[in-house]
LUMNU-223048 format. One record per atom (N, C-alpha, C, CB): atom name; chain; residue number from 1; x, y, z; residue in three letters. Coordinates in steps of 0.02 Angstrom, whole numbers, always signed. Glycine has a CB too. Example, Ala and Ser with C-alpha at 12.3 -4.5 7.8 and 13.67 -1.06 7.14 Angstrom:
{'N','A',1,{+660,-284,+390},'Ala'}
{'CA','A',1,{+615,-225,+390},'Ala'}
{'C','A',1,{+660,-165,+390},'Ala'}
{'CB','A',1,{+565,-224,+452},'Ala'}
{'N','A',2,{+642,-112,+354},'Ser'}
{'CA','A',2,{+684,-53,+357},'Ser'}
{'C','A',2,{+645,+2,+394},'Ser'}
{'CB','A',2,{+704,-30,+286},'Ser'}
***
This chain:
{'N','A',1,{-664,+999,-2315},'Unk'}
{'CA','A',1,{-684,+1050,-2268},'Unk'}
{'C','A',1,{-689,+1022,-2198},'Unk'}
{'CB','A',1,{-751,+1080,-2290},'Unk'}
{'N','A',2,{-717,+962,-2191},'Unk'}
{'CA','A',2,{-724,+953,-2126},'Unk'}
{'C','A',2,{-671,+904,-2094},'Unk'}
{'CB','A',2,{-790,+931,-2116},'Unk'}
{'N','A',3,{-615,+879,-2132},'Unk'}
{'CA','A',3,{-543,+866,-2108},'Unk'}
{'C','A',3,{-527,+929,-2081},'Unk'}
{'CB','A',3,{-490,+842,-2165},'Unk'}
{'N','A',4,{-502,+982,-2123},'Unk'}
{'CA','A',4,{-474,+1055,-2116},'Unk'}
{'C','A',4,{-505,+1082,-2042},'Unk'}
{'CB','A',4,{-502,+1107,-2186},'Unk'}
{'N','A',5,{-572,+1075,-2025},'Unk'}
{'CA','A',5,{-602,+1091,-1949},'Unk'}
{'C','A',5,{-573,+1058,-1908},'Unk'}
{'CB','A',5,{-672,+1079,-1934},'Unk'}
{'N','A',6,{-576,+976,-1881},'Unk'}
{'CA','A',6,{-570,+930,-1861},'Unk'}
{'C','A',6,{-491,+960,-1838},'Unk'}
{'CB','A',6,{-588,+871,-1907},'Unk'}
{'N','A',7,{-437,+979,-1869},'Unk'}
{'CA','A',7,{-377,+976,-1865},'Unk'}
{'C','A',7,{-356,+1015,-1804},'Unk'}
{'CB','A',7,{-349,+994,-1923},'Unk'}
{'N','A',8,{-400,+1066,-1823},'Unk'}
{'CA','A',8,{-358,+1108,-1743},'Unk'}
{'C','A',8,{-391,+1100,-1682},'Unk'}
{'CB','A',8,{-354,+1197,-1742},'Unk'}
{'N','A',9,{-473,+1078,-1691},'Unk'}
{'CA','A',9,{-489,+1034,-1635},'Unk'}
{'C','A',9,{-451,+981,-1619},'Unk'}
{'CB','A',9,{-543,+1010,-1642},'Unk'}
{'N','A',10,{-422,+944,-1654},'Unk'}
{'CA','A',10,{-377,+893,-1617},'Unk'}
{'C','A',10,{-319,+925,-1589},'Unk'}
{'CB','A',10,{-353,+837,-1663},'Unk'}
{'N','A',11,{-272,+974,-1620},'Unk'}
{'CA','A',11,{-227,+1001,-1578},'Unk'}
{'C','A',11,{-244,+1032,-1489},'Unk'}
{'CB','A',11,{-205,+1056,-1624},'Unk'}
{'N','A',12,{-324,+1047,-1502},'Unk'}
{'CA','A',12,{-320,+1059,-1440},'Unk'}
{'C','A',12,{-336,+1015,-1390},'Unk'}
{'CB','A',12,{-349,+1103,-1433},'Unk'}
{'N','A',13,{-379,+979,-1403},'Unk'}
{'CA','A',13,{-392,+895,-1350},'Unk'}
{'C','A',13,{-321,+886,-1351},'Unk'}
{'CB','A',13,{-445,+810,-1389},'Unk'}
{'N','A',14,{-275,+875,-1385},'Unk'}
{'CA','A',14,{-225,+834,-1350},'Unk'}
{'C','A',14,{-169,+868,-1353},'Unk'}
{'CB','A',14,{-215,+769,-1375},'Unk'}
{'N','A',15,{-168,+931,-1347},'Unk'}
{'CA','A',15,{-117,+975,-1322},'Unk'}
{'C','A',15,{-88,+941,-1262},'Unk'}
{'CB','A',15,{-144,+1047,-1305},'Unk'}
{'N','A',16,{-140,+908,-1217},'Unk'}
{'CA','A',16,{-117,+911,-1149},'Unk'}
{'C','A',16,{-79,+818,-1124},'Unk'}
{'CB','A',16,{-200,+939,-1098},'Unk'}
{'N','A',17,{-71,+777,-1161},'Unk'}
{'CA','A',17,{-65,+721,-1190},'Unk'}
{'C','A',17,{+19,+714,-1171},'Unk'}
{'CB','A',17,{-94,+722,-1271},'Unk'}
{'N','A',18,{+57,+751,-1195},'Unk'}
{'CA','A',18,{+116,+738,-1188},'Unk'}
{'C','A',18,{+126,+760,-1101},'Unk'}
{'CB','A',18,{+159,+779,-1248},'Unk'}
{'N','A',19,{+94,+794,-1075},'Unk'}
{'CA','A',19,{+108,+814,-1001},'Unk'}
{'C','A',19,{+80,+763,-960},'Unk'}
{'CB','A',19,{+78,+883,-978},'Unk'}
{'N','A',20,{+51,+727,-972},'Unk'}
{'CA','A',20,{+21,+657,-950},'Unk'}
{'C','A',20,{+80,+616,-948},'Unk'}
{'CB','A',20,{-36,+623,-1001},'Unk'}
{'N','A',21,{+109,+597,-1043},'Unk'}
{'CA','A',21,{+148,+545,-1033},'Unk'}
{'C','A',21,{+192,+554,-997},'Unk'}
{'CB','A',21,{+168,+522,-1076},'Unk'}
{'N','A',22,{+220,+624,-967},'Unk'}
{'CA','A',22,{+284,+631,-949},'Unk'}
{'C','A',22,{+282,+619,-868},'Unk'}
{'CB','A',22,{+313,+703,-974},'Unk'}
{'N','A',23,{+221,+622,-820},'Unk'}
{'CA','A',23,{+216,+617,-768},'Unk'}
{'C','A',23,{+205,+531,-756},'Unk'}
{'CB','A',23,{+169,+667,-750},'Unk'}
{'N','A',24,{+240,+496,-755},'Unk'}
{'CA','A',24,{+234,+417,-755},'Unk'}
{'C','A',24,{+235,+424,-692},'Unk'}
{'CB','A',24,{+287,+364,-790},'Unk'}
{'N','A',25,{+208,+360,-650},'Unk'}
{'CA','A',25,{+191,+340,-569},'Unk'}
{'C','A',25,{+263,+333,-560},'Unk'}
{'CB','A',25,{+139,+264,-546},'Unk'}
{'N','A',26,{+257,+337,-490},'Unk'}
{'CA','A',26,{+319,+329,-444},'Unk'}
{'C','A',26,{+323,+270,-451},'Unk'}
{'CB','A',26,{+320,+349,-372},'Unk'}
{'N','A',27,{+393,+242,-419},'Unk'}
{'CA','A',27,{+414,+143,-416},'Unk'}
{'C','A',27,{+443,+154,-364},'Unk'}
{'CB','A',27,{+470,+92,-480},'Unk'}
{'N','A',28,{+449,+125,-306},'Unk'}
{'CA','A',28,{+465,+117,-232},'Unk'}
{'C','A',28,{+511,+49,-232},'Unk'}
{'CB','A',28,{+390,+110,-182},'Unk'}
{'N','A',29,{+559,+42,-237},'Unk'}
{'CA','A',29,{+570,-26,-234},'Unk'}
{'C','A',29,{+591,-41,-130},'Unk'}
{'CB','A',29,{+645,-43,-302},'Unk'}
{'N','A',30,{+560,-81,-118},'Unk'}
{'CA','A',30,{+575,-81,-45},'Unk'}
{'C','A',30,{+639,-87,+2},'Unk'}
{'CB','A',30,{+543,-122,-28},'Unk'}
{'N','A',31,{+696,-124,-40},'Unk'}
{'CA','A',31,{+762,-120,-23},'Unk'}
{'C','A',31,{+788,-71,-42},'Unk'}
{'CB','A',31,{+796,-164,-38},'Unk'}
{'N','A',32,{+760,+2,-65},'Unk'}
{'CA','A',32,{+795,+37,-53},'Unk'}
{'C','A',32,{+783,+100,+16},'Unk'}
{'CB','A',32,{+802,+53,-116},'Unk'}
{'N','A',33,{+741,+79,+49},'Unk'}
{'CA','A',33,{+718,+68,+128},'Unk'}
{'C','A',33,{+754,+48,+181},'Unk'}
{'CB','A',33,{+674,+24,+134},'Unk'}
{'N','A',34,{+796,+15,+154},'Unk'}
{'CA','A',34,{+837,-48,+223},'Unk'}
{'C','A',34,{+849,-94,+179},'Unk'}
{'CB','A',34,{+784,-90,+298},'Unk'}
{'N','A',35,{+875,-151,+224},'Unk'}
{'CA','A',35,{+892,-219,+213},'Unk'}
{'C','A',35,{+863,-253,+239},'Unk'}
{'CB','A',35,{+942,-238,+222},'Unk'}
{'N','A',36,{+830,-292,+240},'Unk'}
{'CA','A',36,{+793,-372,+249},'Unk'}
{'C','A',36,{+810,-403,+322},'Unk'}
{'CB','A',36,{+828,-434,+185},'Unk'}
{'N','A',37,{+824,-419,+379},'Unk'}
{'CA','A',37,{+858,-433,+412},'Unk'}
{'C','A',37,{+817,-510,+452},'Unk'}
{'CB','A',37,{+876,-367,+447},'Unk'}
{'N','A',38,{+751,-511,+441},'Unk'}
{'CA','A',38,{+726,-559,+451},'Unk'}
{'C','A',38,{+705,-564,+520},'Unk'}
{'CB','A',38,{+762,-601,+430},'Unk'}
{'N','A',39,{+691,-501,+553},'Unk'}
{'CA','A',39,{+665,-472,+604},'Unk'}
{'C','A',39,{+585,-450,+585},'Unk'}
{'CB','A',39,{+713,-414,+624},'Unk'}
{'N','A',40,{+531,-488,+609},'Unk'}
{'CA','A',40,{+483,-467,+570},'Unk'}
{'C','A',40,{+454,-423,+586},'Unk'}
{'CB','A',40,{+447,-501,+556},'Unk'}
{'N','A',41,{+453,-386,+660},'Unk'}
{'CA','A',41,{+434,-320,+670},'Unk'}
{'C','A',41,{+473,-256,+612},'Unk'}
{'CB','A',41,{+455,-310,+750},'Unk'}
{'N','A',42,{+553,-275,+601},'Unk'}
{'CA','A',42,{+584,-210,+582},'Unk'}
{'C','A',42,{+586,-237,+521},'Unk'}
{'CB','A',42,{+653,-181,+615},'Unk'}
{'N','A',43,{+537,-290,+492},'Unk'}
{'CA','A',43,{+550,-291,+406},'Unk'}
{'C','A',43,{+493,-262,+388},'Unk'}
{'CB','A',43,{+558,-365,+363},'Unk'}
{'N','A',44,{+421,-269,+415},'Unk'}
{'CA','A',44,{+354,-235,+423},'Unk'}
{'C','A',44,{+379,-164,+430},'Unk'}
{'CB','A',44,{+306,-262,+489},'Unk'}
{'N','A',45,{+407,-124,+472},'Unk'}
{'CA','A',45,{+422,-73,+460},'Unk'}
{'C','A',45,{+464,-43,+400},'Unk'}
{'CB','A',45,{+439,-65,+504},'Unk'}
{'N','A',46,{+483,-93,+361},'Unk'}
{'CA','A',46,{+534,-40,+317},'Unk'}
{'C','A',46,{+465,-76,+255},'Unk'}
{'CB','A',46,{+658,-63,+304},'Unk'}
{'N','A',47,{+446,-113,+244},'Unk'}
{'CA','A',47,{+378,-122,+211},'Unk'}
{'C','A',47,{+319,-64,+202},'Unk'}
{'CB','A',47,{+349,-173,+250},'Unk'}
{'N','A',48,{+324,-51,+278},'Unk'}
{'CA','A',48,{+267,+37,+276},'Unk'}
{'C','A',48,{+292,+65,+271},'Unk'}
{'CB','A',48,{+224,+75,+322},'Unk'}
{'N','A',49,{+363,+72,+284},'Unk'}
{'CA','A',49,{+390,+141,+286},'Unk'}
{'C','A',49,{+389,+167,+183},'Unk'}
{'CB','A',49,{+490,+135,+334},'Unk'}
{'N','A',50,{+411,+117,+138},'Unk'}
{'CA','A',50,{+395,+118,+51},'Unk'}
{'C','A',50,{+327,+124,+39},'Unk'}
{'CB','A',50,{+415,+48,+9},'Unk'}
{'N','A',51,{+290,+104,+96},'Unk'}
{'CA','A',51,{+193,+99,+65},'Unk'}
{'C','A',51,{+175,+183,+95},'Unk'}
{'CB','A',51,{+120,+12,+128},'Unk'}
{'N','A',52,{+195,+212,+138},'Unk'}
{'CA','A',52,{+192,+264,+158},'Unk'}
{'C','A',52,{+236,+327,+125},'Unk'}
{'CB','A',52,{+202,+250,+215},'Unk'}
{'N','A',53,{+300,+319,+106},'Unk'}
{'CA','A',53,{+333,+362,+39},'Unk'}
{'C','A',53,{+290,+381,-23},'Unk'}
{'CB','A',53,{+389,+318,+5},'Unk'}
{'N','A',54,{+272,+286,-52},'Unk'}
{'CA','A',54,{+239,+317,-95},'Unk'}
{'C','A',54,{+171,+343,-58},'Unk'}
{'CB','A',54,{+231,+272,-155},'Unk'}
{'N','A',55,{+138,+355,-45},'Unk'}
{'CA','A',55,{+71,+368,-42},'Unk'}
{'C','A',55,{+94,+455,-39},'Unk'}
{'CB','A',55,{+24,+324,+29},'Unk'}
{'N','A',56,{+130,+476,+15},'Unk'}
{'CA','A',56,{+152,+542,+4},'Unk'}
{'C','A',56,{+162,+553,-40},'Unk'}
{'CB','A',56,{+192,+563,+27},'Unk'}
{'N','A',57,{+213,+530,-104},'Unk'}
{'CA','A',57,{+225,+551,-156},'Unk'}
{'C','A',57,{+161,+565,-220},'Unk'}
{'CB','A',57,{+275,+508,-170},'Unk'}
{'N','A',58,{+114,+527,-190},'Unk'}
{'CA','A',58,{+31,+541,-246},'Unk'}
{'C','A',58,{+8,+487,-269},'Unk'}
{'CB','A',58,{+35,+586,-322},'Unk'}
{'N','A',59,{+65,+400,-258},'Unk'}
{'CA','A',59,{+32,+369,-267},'Unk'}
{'C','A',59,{+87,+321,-314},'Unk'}
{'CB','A',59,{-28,+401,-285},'Unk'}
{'N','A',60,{+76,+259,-328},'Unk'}
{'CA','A',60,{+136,+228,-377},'Unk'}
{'C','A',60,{+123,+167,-354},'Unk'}
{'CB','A',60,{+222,+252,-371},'Unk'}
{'N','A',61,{+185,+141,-369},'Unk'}
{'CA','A',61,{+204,+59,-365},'Unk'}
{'C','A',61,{+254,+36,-292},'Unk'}
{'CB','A',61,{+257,+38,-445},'Unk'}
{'N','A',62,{+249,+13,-250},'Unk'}
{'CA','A',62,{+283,-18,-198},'Unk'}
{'C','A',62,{+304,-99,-249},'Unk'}
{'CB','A',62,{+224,-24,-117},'Unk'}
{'N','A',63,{+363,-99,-265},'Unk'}
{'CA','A',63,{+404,-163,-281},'Unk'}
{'C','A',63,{+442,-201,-237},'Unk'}
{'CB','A',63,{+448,-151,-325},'Unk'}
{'N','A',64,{+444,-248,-213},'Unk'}
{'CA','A',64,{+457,-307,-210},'Unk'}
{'C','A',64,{+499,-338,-233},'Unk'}
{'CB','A',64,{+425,-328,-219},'Unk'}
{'N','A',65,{+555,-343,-263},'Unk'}
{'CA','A',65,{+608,-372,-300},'Unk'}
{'C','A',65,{+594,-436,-310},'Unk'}
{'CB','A',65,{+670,-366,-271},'Unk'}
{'N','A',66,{+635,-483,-365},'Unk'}
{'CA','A',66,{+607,-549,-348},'Unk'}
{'C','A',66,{+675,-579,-322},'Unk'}
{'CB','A',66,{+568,-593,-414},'Unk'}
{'N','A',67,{+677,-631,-286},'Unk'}
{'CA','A',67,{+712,-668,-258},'Unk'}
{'C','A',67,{+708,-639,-190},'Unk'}
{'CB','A',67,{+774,-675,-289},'Unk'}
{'N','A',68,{+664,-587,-164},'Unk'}
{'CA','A',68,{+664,-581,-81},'Unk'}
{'C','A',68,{+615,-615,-65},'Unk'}
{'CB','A',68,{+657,-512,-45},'Unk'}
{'N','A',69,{+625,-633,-3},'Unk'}
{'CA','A',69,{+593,-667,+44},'Unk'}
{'C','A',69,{+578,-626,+112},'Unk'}
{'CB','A',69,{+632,-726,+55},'Unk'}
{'N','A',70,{+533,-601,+136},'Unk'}
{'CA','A',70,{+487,-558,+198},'Unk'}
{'C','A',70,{+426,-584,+211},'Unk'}
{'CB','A',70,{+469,-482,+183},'Unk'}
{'N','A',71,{+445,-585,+288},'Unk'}
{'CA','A',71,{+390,-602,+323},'Unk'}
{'C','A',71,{+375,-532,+365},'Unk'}
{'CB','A',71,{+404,-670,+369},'Unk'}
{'N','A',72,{+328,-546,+356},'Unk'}
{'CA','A',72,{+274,-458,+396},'Unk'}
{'C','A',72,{+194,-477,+456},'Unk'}
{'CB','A',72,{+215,-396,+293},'Unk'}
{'N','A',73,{+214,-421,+483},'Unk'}
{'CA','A',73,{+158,-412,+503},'Unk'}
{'C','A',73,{+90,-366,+482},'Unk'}
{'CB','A',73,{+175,-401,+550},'Unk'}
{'N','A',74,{+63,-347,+518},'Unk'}
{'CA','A',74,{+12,-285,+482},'Unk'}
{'C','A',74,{+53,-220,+467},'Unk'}
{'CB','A',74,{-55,-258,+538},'Unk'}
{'N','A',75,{+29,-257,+400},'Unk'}
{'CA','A',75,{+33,-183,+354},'Unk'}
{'C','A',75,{-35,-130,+328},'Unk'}
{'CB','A',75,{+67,-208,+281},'Unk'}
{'N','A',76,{-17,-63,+330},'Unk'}
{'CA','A',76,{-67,-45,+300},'Unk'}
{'C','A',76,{-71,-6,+229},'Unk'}
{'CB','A',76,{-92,-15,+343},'Unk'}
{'N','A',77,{-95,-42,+178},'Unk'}
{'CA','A',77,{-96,-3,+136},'Unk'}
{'C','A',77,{-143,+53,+105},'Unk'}
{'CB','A',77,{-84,-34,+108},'Unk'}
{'N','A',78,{-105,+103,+92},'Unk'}
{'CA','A',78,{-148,+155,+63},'Unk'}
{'C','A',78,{-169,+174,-9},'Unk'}
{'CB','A',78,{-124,+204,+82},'Unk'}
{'N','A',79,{-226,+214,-21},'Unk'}
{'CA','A',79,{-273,+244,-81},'Unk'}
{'C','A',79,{-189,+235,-134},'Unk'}
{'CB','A',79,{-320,+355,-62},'Unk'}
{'N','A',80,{-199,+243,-194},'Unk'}
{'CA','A',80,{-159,+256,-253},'Unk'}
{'C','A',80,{-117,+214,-250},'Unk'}
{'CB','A',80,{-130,+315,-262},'Unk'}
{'N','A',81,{-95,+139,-201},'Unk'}
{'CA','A',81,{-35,+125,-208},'Unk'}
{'C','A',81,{-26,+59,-231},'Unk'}
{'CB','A',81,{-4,+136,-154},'Unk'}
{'N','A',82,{-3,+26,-259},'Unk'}
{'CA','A',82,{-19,-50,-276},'Unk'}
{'C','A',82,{+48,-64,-252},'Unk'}
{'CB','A',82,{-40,-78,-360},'Unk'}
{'N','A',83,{+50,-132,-240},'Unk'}
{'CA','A',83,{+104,-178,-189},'Unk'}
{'C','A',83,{+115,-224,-263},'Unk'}
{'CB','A',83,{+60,-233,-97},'Unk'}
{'N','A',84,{+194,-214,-279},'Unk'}
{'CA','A',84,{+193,-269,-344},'Unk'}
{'C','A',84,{+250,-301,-314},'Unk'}
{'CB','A',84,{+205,-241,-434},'Unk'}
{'N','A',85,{+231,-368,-317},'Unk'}
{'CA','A',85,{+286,-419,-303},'Unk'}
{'C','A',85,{+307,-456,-387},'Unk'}
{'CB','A',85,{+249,-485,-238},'Unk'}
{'N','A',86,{+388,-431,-395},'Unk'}
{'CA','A',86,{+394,-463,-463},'Unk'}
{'C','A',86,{+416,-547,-449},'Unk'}
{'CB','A',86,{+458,-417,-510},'Unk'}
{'N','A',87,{+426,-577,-491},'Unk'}
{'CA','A',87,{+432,-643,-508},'Unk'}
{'C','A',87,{+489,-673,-456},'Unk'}
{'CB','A',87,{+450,-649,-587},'Unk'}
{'N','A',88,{+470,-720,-425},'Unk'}
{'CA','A',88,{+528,-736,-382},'Unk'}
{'C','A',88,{+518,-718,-287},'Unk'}
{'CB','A',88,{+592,-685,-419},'Unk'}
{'N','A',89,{+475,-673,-300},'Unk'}
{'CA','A',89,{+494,-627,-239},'Unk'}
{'C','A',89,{+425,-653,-178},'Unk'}
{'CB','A',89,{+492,-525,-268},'Unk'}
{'N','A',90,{+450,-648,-132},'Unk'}
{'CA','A',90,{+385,-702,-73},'Unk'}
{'C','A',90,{+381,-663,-16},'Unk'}
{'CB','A',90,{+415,-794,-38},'Unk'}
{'N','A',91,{+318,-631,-6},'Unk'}
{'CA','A',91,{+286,-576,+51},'Unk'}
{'C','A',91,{+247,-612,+81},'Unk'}
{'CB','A',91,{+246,-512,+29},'Unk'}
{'N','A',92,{+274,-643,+136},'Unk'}
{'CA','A',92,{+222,-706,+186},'Unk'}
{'C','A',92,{+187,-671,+231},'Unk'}
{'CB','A',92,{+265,-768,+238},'Unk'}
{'N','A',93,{+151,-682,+270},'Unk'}
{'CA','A',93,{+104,-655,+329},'Unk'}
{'C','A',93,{+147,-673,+396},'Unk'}
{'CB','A',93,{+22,-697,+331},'Unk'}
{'N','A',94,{+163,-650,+438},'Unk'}
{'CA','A',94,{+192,-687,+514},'Unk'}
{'C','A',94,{+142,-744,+529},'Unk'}
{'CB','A',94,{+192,-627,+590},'Unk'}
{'N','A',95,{+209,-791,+562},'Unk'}
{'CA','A',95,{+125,-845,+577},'Unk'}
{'C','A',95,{+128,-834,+663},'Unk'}
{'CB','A',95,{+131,-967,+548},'Unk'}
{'N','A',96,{+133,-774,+704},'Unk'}
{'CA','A',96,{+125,-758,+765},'Unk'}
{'C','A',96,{+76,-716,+757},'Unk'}
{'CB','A',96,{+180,-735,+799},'Unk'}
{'N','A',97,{+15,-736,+805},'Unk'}
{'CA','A',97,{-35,-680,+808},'Unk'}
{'C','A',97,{-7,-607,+832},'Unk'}
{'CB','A',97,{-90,-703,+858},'Unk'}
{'N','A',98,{+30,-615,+876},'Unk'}
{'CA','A',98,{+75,-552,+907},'Unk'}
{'C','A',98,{+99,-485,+861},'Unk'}
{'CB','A',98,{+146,-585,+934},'Unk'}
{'N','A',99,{+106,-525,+816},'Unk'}
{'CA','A',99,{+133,-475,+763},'Unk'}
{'C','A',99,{+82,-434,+711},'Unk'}
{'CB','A',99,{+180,-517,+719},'Unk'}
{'N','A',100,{+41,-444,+731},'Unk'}
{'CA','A',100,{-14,-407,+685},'Unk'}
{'C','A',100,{-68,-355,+763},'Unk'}
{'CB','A',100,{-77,-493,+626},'Unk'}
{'N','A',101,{-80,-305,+746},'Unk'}
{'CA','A',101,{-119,-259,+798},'Unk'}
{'C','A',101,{-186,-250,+743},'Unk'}
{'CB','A',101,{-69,-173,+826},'Unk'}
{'N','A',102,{-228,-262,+779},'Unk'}
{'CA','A',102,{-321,-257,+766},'Unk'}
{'C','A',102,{-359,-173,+763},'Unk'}
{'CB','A',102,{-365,-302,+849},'Unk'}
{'N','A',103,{-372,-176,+707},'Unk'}
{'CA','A',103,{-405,-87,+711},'Unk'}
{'C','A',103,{-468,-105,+692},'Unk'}
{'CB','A',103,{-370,-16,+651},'Unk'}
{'N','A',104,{-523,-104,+755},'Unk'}
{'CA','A',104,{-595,-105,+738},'Unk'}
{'C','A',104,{-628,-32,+710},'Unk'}
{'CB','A',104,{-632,-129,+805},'Unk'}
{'N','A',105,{-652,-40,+657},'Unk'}
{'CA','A',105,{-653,+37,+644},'Unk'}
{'C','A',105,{-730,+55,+676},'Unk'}
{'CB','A',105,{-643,+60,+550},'Unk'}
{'N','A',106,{-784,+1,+689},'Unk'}
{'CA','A',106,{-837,+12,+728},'Unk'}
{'C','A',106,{-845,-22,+797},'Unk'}
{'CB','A',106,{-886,-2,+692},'Unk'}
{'N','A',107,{-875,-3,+854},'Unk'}
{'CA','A',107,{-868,-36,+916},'Unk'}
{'C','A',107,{-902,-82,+909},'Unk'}
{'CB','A',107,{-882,-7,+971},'Unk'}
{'N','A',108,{-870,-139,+930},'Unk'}
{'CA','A',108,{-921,-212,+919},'Unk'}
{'C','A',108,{-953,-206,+996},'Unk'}
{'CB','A',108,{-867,-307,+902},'Unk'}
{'N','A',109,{-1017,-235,+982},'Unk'}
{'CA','A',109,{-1065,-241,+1032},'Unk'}
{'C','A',109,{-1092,-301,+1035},'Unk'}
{'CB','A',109,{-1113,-198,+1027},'Unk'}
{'N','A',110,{-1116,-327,+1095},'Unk'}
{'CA','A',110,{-1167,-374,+1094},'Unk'}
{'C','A',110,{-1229,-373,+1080},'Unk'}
{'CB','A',110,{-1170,-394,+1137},'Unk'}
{'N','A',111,{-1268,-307,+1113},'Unk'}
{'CA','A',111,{-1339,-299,+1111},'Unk'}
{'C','A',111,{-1327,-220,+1062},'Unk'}
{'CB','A',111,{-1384,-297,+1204},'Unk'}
{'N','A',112,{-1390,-185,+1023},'Unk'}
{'CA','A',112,{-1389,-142,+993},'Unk'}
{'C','A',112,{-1395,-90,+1051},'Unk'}
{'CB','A',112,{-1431,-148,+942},'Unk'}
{'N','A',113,{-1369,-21,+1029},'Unk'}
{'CA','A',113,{-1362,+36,+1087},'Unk'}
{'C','A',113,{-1320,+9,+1128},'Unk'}
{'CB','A',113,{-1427,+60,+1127},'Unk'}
{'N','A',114,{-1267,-36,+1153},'Unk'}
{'CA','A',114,{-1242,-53,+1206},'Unk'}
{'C','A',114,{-1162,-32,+1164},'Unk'}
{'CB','A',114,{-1268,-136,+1237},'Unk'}
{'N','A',115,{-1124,+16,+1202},'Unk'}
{'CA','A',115,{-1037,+35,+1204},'Unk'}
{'C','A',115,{-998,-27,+1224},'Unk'}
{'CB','A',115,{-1015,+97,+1265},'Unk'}
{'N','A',116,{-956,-51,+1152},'Unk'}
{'CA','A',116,{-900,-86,+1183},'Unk'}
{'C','A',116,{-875,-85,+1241},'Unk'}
{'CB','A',116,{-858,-79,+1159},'Unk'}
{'N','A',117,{-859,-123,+1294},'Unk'}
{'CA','A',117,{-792,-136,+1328},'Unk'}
{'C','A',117,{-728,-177,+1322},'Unk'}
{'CB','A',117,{-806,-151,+1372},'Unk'}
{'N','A',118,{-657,-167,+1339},'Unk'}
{'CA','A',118,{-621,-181,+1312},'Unk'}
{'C','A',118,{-627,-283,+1358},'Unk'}
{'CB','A',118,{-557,-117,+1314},'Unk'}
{'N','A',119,{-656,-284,+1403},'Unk'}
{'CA','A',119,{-655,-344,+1425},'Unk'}
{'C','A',119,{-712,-399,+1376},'Unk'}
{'CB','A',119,{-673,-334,+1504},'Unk'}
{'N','A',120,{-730,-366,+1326},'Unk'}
{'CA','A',120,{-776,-407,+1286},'Unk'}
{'C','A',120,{-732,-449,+1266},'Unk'}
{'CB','A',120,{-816,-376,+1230},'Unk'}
{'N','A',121,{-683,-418,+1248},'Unk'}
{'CA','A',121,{-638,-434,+1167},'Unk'}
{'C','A',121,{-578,-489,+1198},'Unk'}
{'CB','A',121,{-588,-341,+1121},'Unk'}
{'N','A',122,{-570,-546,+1180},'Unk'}
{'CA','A',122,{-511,-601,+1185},'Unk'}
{'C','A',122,{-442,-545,+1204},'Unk'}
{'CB','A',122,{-498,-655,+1095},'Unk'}
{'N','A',123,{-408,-588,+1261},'Unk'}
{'CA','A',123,{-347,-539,+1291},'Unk'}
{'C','A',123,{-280,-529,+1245},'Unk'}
{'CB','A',123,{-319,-572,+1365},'Unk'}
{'N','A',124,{-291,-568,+1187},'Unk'}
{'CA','A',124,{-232,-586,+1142},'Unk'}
{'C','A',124,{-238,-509,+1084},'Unk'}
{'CB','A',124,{-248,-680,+1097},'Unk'}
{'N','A',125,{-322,-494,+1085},'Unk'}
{'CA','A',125,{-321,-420,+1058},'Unk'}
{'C','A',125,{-325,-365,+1072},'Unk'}
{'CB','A',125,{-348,-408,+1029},'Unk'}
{'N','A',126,{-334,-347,+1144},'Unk'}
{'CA','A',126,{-314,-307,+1171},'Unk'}
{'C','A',126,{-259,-277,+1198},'Unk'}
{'CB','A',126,{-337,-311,+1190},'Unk'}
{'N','A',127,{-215,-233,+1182},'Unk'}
{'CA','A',127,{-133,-205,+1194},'Unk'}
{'C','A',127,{-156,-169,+1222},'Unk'}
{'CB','A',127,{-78,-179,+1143},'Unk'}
***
């Protein structure tokens, strides 16, 4: 008797099970963005430009191929997206401060109640 109950309660919990499996995450692979050119401003851009696809798309995998080699600057990544670098594959940092831009998301101050100015801040971070 209480198999025989059980049964169509399970049909209904997982009625919805196969519409799950069928929606698998997006995969971004980044060369299919551009090509690599070893320009590190315009390789950072084709880098966000896959971290920004997917994120529009709802969210997924940004890949990395293995055997590439990119150097970047600031990137930003967004909610839902993971950055997978497969085996082989090498995502360095620029080693020029130039190439990375600073987003303070609160005004740094010296004293409390006192408004940033931009002459506080070292001239190398201010653009």
């Amino acid at each position: 008797m209480r198999a025989g109950l059980l049964s169509p309660l399970a049909g209904i919990v997982f009625a919805g099970l196969p519409a799950l499996a069928m929606s698998a995450p997006s995969r971004f692979d980044v060369t299919a963005f551009g090509q690599f050119r070893g320009n590190v401003a315009a390789d950072t851009a084709l880098v966000q430009r896959a971290i920004d696809a997917c994120a529009g798309a709802g969210g997924g995998s940004v890949i990395v191929p293995g055997g590439t080699k990119v150097t970047v600057g600031s990137i930003r990544l967004r909610s839902h997206v993971a950055l997978h670098l497969e085996r082989g594959a090498v995502l360095q940092a620029s080693p020029r401060h130039e190439d990375f831009g600073i987003t303070l998301p609160y005004p740094v101050t010296t004293h409390p109640g006192e408004a940033a100015r931009p002459d506080q801040f070292p001239a190398r971070l201010v653009r």
